[in-house]
C-alpha positions in Angstrom: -3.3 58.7 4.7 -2.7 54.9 5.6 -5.5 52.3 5.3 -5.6 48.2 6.0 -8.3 45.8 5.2 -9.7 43.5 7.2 -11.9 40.4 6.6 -14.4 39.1 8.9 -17.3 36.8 9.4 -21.3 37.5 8.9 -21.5 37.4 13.0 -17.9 39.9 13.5 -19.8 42.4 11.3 -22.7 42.7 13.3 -20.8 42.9 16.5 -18.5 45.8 15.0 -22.0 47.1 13.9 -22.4 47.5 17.5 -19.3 48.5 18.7 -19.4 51.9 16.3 -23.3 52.1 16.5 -22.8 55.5 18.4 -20.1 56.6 15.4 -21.9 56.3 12.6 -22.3 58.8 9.8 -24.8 58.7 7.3 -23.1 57.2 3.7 -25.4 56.4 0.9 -23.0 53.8 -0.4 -25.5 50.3 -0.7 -22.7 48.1 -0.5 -22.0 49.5 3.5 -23.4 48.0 6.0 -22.1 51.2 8.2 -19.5 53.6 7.8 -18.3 55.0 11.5 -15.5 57.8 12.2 -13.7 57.0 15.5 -10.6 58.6 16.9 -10.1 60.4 13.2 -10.3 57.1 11.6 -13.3 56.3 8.8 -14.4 52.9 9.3 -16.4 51.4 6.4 -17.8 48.1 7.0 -19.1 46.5 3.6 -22.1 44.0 3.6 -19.4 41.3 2.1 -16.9 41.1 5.4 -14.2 43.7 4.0 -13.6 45.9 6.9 -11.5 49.6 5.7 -10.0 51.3 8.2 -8.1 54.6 6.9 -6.8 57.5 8.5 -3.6 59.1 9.7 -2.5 56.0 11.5 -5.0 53.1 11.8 -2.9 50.7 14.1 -4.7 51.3 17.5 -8.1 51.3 15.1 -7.3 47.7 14.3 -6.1 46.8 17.9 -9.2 47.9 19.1 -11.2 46.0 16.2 -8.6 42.8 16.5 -9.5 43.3 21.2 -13.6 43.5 20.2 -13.3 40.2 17.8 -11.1 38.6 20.4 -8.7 38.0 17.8 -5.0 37.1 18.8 -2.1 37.4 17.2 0.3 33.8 16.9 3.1 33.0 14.8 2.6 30.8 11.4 3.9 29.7 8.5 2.0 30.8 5.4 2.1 28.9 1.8 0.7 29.8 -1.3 1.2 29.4 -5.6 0.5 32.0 -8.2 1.1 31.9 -12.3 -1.0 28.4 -12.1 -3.9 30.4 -14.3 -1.5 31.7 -16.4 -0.8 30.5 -19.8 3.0 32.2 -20.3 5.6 32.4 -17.1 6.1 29.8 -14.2 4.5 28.3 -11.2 5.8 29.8 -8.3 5.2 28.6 -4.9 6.1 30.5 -1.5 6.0 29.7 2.0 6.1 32.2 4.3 7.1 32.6 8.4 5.4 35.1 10.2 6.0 36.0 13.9 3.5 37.9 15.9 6.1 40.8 15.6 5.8 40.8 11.7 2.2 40.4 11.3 2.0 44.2 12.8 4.8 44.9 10.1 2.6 43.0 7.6 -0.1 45.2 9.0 2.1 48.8 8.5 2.1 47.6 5.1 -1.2 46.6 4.3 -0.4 43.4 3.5 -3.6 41.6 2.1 -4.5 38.8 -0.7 -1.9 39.4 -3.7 -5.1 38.8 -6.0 -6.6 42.3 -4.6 -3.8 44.7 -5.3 -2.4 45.3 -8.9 1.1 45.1 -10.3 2.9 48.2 -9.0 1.6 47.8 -5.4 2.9 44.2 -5.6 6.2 45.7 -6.8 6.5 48.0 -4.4 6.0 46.3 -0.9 7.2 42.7 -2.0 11.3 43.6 -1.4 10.1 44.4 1.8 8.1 41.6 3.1 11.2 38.8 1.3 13.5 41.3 3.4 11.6 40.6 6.2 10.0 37.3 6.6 12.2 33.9 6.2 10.6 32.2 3.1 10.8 29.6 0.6 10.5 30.0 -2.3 10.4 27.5 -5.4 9.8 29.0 -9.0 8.8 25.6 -12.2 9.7 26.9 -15.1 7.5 26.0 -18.2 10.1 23.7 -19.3 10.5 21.7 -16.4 6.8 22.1 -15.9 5.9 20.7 -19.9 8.5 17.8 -18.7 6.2 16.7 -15.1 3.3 16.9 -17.3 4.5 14.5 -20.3 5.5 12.2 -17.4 1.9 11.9 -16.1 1.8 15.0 -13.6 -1.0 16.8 -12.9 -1.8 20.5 -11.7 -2.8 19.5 -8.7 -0.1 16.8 -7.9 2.5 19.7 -8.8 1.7 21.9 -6.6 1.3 19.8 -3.8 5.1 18.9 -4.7 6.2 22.3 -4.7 4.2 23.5 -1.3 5.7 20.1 0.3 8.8 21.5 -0.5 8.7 25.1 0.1 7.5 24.4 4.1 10.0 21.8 4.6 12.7 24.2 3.8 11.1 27.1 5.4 10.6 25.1 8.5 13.5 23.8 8.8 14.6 27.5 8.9 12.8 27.5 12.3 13.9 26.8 15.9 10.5 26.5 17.1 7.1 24.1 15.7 4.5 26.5 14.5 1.0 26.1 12.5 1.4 26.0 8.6 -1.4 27.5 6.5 -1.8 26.2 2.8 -4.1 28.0 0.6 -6.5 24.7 -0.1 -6.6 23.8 -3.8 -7.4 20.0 -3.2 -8.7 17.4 -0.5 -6.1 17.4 2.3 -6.5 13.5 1.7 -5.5 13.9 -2.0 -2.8 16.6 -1.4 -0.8 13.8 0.9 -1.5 11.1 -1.6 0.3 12.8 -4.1 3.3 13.7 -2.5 3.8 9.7 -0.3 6.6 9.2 -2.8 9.1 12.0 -1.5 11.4 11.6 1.3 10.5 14.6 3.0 7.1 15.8 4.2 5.4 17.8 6.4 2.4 16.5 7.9 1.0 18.9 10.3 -0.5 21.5 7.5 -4.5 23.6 8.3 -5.6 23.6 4.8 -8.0 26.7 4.5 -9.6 27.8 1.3 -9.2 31.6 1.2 -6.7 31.0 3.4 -4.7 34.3 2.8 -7.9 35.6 5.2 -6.9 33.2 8.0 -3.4 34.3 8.5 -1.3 37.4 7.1 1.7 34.8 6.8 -0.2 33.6 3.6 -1.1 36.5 2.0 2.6 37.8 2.8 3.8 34.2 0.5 1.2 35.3 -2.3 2.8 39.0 -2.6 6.0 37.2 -2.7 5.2 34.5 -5.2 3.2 37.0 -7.1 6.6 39.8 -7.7 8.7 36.6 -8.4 6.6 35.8 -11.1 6.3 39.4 -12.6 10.1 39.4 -12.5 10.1 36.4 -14.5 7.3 37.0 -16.6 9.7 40.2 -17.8 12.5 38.2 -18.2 10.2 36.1 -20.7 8.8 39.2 -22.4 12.1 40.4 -23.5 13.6 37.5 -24.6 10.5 36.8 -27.0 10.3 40.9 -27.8 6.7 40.9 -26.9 5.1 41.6 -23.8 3.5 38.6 -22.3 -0.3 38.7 -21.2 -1.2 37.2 -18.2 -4.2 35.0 -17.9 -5.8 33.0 -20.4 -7.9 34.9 -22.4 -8.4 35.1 -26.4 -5.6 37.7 -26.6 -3.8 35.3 -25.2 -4.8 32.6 -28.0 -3.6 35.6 -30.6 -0.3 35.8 -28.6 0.3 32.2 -29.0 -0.6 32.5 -32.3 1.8 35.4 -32.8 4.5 33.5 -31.1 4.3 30.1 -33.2 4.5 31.8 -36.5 8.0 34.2 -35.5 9.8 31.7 -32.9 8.4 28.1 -33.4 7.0 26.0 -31.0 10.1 25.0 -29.2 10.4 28.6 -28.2 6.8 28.7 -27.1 7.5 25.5 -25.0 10.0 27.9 -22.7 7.4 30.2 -22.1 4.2 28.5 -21.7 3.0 25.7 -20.4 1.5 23.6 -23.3 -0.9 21.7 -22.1 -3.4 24.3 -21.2 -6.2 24.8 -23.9 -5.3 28.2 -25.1 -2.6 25.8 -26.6 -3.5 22.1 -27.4 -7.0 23.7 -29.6 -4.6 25.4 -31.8 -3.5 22.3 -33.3 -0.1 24.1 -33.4 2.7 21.9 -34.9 
């Protein structure tokens, strides 16, 4: 059984609504706007834009669907940053070159925002999307990252560093000019303020938020990002002994805790980025 998601607008739905209005069966589910069954496929169309297509093989489903939204297929490059809401582990930022040729890959794999699919499925399809795409990517470590801060950095300003980065190396991978996604975490107009200083930058970026919904070329980066940090977040975890939580929760502020009474705080400076508040309320010296 394969299945792929697919996000589309308030005014896609209703025309998909009548595409498959002679293919609908009746589904109590209140969160479906319709549920249709068309060539042995079971479309499911939820009232919030999340289109599930799932079947034996669902590839001419989502031609069909991609041919009815007059949706077209063109090549990208793709950034986007995970561990940034994370207390322990890195920053890691990945951009992402997708041809028209690997988006159906992407597609085979259901390839969709890293922040929807849990740990093992990351695990499992992210070899195969690095082995695949050509990417950047650019992993801050939470020493070098407590080191930009104490010189005056913020969040913001390192990320935009690190995205500058990763598409100037991945474009300069590339014979041809393409369009380059970023997942929008700032004012394009502040993003290019705080990157004037380096000596490289690329200009020509769409900034989208939810971007990872405009083109699979981002969402592929975010899978990619996202397994770099696991593997890093493991290597972190066993040189401490414990295993690392993720986020920034009050088990975190225990962990910390934890952590600062066995290791010190110059161990918990290697794994964590110190500035956040799980940290700096603890008063930890």
């Amino acid at each position: 059984m394969k299945h792929y998601t697919i996000s589309v607008t308030d005014s896609e739905l209703e025309k998909l609504n009548r595409v498959y209005q002679y293919h609908q069966i009746e589904d109590n589910n209140p969160y479906l706007l319709f549920h249709a069954v068309h060539n042995g496929i079971d479309i499911l169309a939820y009232k919030t834009g999340k289109v599930l297509m799932q079947g034996k093989e669902v590839t001419h489903e989502l031609v069909s669907i991609k041919t009815h939204l007059n949706r077209e297929d063109y090549a990208a490059i793709g950034s986007d940053e995970v561990g940034t809401g994370d207390v322990f582990g890195p920053i890691v930022v990945c951009a992402a070159y997708a041809s028209e040729t690997d988006i159906t890959y992407l597609e085979s794999l259901n390839v969709r925002d890293s922040k929807n699919m849990n740990d093992k499925a990351i695990i499992a399809v992210a070899p195969k999307i690095a082995k695949r795409l050509i990417h950047s990517l650019l992993i801050l470590t939470p020493k070098k990252y407590n080191s930009l801060v104490a010189k005056g950095y913020n969040l913001n300003k390192i990320k935009a560093l690190l995205h500058n980065q990763a598409i100037v190396k991945t474009s300069s991978k590339l014979k041809e000019t393409v369009p380059v996604i970023v997942d929008q975490f700032c004012t394009p107009q502040l993003y290019f303020n705080y990157i004037k200083d380096e000596t490289l930058i690329y200009r020509d970026i769409d900034f989208h938020v939810r971007a990872e919904q405009i083109h699979l070329s981002v969402a592929a980066a975010s899978i990619v990002a996202r397994y770099a940090f696991l593997v890093k977040m493991n290597e972190y975890s066993e040189k401490v002994g414990v295993t690392l939580l993720k986020g920034a929760s009050k088990e975190v502020d225990e962990q910390i805790n934890e952590l600062h009474d066995k290791k010190g705080l110059q161990t918990l400076g290697l794994i964590a980025k110190m500035n956040f508040k799980n940290i700096t309320k603890q008063n930890l010296s």
